[in-house]
C-alpha positions in Angstrom: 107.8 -21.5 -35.1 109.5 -24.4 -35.7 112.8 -24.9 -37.0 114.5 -27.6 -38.2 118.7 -26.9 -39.2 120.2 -29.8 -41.5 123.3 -30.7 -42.3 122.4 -32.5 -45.6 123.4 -36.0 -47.2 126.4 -35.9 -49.1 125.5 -38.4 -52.0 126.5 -36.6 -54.6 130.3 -35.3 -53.9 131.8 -33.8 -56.6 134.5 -35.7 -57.4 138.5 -34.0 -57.8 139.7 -37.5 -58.6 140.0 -39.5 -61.9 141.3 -42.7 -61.0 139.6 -45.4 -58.3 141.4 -44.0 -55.3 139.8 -41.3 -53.4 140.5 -40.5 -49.7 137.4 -41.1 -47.8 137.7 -38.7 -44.7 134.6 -40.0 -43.7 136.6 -43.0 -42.6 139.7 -41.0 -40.7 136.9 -38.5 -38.8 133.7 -36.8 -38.2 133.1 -33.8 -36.9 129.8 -32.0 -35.2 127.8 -29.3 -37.6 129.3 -26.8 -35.1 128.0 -23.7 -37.7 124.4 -25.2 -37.3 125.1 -25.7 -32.9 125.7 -22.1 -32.8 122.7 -21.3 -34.4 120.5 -23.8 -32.5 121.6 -22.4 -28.9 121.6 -18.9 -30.0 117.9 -19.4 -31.3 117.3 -21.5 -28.4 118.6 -18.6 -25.8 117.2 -15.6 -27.3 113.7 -17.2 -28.9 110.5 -19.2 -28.2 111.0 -21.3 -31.3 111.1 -24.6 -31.0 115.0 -25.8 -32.7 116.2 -28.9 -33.3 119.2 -29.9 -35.7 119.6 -33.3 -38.2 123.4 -34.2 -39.5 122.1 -36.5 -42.3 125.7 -37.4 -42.6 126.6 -38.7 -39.3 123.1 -40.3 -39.0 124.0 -41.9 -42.5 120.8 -40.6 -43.3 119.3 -41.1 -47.0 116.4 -38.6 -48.7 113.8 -41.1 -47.6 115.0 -41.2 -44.2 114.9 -37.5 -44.6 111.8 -37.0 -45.8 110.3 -38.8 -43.1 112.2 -36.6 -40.7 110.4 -34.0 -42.6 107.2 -35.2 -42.4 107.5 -36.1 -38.3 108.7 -32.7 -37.4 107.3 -30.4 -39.8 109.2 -27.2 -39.3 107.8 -23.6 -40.7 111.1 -23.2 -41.4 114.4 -24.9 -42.9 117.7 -23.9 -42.4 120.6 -25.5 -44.6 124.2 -25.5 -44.1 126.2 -25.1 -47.8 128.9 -25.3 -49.4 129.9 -25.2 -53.0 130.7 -28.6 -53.7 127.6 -30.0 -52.1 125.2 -27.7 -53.7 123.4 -30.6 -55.1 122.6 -32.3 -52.2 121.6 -28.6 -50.6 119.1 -28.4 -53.8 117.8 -32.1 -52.9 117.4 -31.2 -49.8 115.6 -27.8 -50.0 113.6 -29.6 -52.6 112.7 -32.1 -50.2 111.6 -29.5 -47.9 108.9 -28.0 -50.2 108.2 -31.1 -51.1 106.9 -32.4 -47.9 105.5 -28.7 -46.7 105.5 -26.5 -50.3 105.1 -23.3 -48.0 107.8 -24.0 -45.5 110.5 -21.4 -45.6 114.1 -22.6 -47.0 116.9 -20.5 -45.8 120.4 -21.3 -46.6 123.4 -20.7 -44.4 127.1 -21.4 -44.4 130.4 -20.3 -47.2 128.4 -21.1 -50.3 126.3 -17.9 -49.6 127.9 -14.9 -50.2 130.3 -16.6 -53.8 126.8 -17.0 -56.1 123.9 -15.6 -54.4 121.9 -14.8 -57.6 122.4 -18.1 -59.4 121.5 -19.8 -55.8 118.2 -17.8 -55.6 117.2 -18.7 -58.9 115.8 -21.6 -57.8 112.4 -22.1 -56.4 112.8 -23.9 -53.5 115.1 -22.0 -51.9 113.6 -18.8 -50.4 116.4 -16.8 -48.6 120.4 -16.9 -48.2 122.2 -15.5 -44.5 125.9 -14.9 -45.6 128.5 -14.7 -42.7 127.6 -14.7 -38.9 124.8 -16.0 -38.9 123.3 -16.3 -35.1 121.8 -12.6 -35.3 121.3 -12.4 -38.9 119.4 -15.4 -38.8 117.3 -14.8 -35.4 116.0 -11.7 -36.8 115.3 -13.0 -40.0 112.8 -15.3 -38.3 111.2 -12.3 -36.3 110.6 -10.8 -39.6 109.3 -14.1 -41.6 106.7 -14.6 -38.0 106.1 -11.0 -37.4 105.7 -9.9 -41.4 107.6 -7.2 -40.7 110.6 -5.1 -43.0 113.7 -7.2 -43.0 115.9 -4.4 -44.3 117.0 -3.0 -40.5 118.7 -7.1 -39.8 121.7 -6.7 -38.1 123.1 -8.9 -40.8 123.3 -9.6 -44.5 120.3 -11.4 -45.9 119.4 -12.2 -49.2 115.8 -12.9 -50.2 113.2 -12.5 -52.8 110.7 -9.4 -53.1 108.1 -11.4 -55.7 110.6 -11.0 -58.9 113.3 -9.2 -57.6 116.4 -10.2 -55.2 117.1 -8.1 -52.0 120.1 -7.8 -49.8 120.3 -6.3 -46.6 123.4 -4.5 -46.2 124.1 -4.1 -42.1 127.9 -5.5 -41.4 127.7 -9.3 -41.6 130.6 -9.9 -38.3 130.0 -10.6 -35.0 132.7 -8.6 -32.6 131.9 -10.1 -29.3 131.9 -13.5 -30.1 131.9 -14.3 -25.8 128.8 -12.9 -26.1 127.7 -15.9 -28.2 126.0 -19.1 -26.3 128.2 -22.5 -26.4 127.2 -25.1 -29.0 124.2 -27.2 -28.4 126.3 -30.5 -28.1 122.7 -31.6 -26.3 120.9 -32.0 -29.9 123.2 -34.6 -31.5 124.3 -37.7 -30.7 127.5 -37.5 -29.6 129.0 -41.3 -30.2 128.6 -40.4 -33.8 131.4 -37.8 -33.9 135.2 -39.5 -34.2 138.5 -38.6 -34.8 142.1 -40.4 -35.2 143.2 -37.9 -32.8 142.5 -38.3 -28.8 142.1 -41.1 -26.5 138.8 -41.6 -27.0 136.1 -42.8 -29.5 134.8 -38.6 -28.9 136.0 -35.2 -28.6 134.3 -32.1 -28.4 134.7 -29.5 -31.6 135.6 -26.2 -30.2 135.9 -23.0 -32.8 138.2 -20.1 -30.1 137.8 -17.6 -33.2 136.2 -17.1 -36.7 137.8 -15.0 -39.6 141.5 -15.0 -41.1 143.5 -12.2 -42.0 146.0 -13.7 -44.6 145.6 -13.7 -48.5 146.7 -16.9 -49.2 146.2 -17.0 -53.4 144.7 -20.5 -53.1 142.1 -20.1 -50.5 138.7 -18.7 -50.8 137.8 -17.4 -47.3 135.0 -14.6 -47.4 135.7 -13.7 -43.2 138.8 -11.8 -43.5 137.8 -10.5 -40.2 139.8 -12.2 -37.5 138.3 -12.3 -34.2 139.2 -14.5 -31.2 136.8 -15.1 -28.4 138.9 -14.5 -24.3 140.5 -17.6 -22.5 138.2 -17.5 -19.9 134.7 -17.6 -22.4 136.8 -21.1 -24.1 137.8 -22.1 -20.8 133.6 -22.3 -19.2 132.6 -23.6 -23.1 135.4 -26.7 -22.0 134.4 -26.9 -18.4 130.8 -27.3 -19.9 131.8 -30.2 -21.9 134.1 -31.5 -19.0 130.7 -31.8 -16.9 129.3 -34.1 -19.5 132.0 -36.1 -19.8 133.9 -35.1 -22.6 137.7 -35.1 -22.1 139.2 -34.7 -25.6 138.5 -31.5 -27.5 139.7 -30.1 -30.8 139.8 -26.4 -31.7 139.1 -26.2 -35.1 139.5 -22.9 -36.1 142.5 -22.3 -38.1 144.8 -19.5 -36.6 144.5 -21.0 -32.8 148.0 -19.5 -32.4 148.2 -16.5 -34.3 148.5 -14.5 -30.5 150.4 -17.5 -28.8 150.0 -15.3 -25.7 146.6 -16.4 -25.7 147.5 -20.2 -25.9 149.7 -19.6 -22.9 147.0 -17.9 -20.9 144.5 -20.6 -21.9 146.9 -23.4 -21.0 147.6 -21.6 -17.8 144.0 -21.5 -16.7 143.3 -25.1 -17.6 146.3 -25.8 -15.3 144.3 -24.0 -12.9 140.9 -25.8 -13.3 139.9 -29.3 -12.0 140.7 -30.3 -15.9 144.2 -30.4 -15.2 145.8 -33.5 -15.7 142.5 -35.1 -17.1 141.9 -33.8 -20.7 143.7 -33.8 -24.2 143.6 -31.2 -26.9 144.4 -30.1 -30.1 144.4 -27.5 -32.5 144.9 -26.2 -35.8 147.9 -23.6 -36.4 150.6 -21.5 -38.4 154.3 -22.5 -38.1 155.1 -19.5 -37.8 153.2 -19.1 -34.2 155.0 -21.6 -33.0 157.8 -20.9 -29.8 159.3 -22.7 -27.3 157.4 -21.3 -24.1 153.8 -22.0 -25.6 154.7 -25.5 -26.3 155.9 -26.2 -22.7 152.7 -25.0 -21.0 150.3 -26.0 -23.5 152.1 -29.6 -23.6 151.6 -29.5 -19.4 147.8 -28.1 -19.9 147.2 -31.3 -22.0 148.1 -30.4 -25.6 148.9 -33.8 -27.6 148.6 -32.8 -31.5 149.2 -29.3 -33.7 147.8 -29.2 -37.2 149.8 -27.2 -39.2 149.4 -26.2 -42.6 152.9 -26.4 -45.1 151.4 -27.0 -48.3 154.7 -26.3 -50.1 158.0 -27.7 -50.3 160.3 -24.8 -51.2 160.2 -20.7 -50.3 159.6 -19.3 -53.4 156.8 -21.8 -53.8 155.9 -20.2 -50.2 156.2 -16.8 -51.6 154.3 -17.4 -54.7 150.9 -18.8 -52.9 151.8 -15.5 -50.5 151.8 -18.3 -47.4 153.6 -15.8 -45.2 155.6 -18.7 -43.6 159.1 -20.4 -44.4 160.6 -23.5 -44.8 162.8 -23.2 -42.3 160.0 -22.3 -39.5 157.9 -25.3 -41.0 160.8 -27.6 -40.0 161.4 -26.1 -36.7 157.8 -26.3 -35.4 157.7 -29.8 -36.0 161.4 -30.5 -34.4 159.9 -28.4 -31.1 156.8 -29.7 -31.0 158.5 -33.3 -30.5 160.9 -32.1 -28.4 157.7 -31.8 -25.5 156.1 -34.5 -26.5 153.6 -32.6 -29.2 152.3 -34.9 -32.2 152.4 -33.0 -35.1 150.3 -33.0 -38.6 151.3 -31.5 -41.9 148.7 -30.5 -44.9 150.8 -30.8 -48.5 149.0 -29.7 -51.8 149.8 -31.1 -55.1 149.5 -29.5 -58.7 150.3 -25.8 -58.0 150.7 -24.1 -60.9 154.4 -23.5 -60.4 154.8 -27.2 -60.0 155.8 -28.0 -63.2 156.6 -31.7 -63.6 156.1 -34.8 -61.4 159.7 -34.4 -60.5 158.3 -31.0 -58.0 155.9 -33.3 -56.9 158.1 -35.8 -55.6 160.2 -33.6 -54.1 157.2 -31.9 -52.4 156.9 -36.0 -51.2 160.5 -35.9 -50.0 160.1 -33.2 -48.3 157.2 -34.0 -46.0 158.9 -37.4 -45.1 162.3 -35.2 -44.3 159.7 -33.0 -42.1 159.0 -36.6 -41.0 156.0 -35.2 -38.9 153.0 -38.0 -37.3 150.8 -37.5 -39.7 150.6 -36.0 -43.1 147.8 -35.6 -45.5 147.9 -34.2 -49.0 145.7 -33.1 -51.1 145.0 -32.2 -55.3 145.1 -27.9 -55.7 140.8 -26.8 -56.1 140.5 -23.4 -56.9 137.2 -22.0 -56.2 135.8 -18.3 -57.5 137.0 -15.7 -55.3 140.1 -16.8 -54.6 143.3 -15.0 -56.2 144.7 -18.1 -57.9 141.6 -19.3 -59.2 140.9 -15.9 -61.1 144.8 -16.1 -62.2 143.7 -18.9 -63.5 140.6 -18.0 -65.4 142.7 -15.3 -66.8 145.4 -17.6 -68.3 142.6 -20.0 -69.6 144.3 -22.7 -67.8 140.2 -23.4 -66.2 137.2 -22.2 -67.7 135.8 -19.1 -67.1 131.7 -19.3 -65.3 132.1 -23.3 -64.8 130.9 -23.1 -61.3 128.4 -20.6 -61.5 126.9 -22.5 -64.0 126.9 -25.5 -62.1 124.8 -23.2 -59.2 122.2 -22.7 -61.9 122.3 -26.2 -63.2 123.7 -28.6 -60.6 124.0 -32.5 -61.4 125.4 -35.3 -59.7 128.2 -36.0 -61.4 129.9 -32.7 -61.7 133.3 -33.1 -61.1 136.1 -29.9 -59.9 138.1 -28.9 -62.5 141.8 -29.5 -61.4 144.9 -27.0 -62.6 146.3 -29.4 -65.7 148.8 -27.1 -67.5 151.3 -29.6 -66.6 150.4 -32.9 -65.4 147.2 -34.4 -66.5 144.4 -35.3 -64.1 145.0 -38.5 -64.1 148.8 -37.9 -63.3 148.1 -35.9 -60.3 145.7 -38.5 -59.0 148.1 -41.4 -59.4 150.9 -39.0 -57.2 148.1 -38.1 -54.7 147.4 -41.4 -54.1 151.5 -42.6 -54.3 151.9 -39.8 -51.5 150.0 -41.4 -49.1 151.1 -44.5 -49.8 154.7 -43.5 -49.8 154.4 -41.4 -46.3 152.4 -44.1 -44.3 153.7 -47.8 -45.4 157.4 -46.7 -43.9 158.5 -49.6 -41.8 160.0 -47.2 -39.1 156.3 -45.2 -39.5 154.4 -48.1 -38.8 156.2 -49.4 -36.1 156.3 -45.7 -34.4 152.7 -45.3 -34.7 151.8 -49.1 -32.9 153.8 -48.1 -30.4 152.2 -44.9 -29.4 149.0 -46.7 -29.1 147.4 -45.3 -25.6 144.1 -46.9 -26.3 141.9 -49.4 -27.5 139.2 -46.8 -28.7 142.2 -45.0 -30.7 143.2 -48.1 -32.1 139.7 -49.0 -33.4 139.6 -45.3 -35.0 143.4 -45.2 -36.7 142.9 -48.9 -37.4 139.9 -47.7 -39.7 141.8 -44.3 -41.1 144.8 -47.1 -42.0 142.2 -49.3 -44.4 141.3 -45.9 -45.6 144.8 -44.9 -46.6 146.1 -48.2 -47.5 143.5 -49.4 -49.2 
């Protein structure tokens, strides 16, 4: 068969802004599909089917463009990555799909799965919903769609219609041995689309070293509370890989790269090892709270250059209340030892908790990301999505309406906007700060002047040159 995987347009956002200013990380990055990659090599490793995959995003592709796509390549079946608050375009999309072939198969992947499967199979054009891992779910799913055989033994969970009536396989949904898994088919996009304002070049290489996450932060809807981590060695032949084609920046994207900073040490000690040493940059995402002295030396050595770490809150019983597991205290000192071996840091803020009670929290939240005084910083408006503990808090309290976004599933429209936490500071108040965070964080004098002189590149100039206009704007 033939399978086409899309990454859809994103035309229709939703909107968590009232005023004009929106941060467009469009402009500051842009990353591989790297769900949809996994999917394509497994498919292409264990199958005869013919795979290829469209990011309609980086290819700045519009529905027209897409239905010719369509129309070239004709696929039997279409898989689509989703999330929540791109379910419109996902409905365009699959609608497109029948449109051009009405008895193509529409199968959707990806986090939006497994919060509103009914509401999502209630429409026509979309046939079938893989919720978690999906490389084995979704490989047998096409054996049973070409062979016409009983889906209910998947090694997986699928959800699919039975003529009138929904079905849901039930086999666990995780994949242990994720070394088992093939690398990412980098080979099926276009790799000069892909940028980021980290690296020395124009590209790095998206690398995900585990999948899952074992906190309960209240604010964060993460179904995979499964943590697994794939060895050293497997990430270490997935970078050589890369290394071979040229690539020599890489980003692990997965958030808890350092939960087992033993791991981090060992991978650092093999790159150190390899004929990468010396050659290649990296960074990753991370806990404060797994940071230590004798990881940063060797991974700093073995080429590390940035740590993304997530704060989000400016006090400890702000900490406590979203059940962060982390401290102030270890927020500042991860950012003062990463500098100290030459480690750029990031910081992710987020404004409007409910405990933040007037704008007066919010500036001190401000305050207290320039006192952390770390290379970058990016904040960001509180969404609460179902499933989360904060959002059904929430819910409970009144404070945002109760069946809002499943009804949205049912009925999506293109101007849907999220509905932000407003008990104490208006929508429209919590934009304007948003906004007067960046502003106040990046047009220091001693920030700019820091940043131009760090400047290894004319690539990374081109790329932080654009993320400025995107700030500043």
């Amino acid at each position: 068969m033939k399978i086409l995987l899309i990454n859809p347009p994103r035309e229709h956002m939703i909107k968590w802004t009232v005023n004009d200013w929106e941060l467009d990380l469009g402009e500051i990055s842009s990353f591989p599909p790297i769900g949809l990659m996994y999917l394509a090599s497994y498919l292409r490793a264990t199958t005869h089917h013919e795979v290829e995959v469209l990011d309609a995003i980086a290819d700045k592709m519009d529905y027209e463009s897409l239905r010719q796509r369509l129309r070239v390549f004709n696929p039997d079946v279409v898989g689509i990555t989703s999330f929540t608050f791109t379910f419109y375009d996902v409905l365009q999309t699959a609608k497109m799909a029948k449109e051009v072939n009405p008895s193509v198969h529409v199968c959707l992947g990806g986090p939006h799965t497994s919060l509103f499967p009914d509401e999502t199979l209630s429409h026509p054009e979309i046939d079938s919903l893989v919720v978690g891992d999906g490389e084995i779910a979704f490989k047998e799913w096409l054996d049973c769609l070409e062979q016409k055989i009983d889906a209910r033994d998947i090694n997986g969970v699928v959800v699919y219609r039975e003529g009138e009536r929904i079905v849901k396989t039930d086999k666990p949904r995780y994949i242990a041995d994720l070394d088992a898994l093939p690398f990412p088919g980098f080979d099926l996009l276009d790799s000069k689309k892909y940028y980021a304002t980290f690296g020395r070049s124009a590209f790095m290489a998206t690398i995900c070293s585990s999948r899952g996450c074992p906190f309960q932060c209240t604010y964060c809807q993460v179904p995979d509370k499964k943590y697994r981590m794939r060895s050293p060695e497997n990430v270490l032949r997935e970078m050589l890989s890369c290394y071979d084609k040229g690539i020599r920046d890489f980003y692990f994207f997965d958030d808890m790269f350092n939960i087992n900073a033993q791991r981090v040490i060992d991978l650092s000690e093999q790159i150190l090892k390899s004929e990468m040493s010396g050659h290649i940059t990296w960074l990753f995402r991370g806990r404060v709270d797994g940071i230590n002295e004798a990881m940063l030396k060797v991974a700093r050595e073995a080429g590390c250059r940035q740590i993304l770490l997530g704060v989000e809150d400016y006090t400890d019983v702000g900490l406590e209340k979203i059940k962060k597991r982390i401290t102030m205290k270890q927020a500042f000192e991860a950012v003062k030892m990463a500098r100290k071996y030459g480690i750029e840091t990031s910081t992710n803020w987020i404004i409007g908790f409910p405990h933040h009670n007037s704008a007066k929290d919010i500036y001190d939240l401000i305050d207290t990301a320039i006192r952390i005084n770390s290379d970058y910083a990016q904040f960001s408006i509180l969404q609460l999505f179902p499933g989360c503990e904060m959002y059904e808090e929430c819910v409970r309290e009144g404070s945002l309406t109760a069946g809002r976004w499943s009804e949205f599933v049912r009925n999506p429209v293109g101007d849907f906007y999220i509905e932000l936490y407003t008990k104490h500071l208006t929508a429209l108040e919590l934009s304007n700060l948003y906004r007067e965070a960046h502003v106040r964080y990046y047009k220091r004098p001693s920030y700019i002047l820091r940043r131009i002189l760090k400047l290894r590149s004319f690539a990374e100039f081109k790329v932080k040159a654009r993320a400025a206009l995107a700030v500043l704007r």
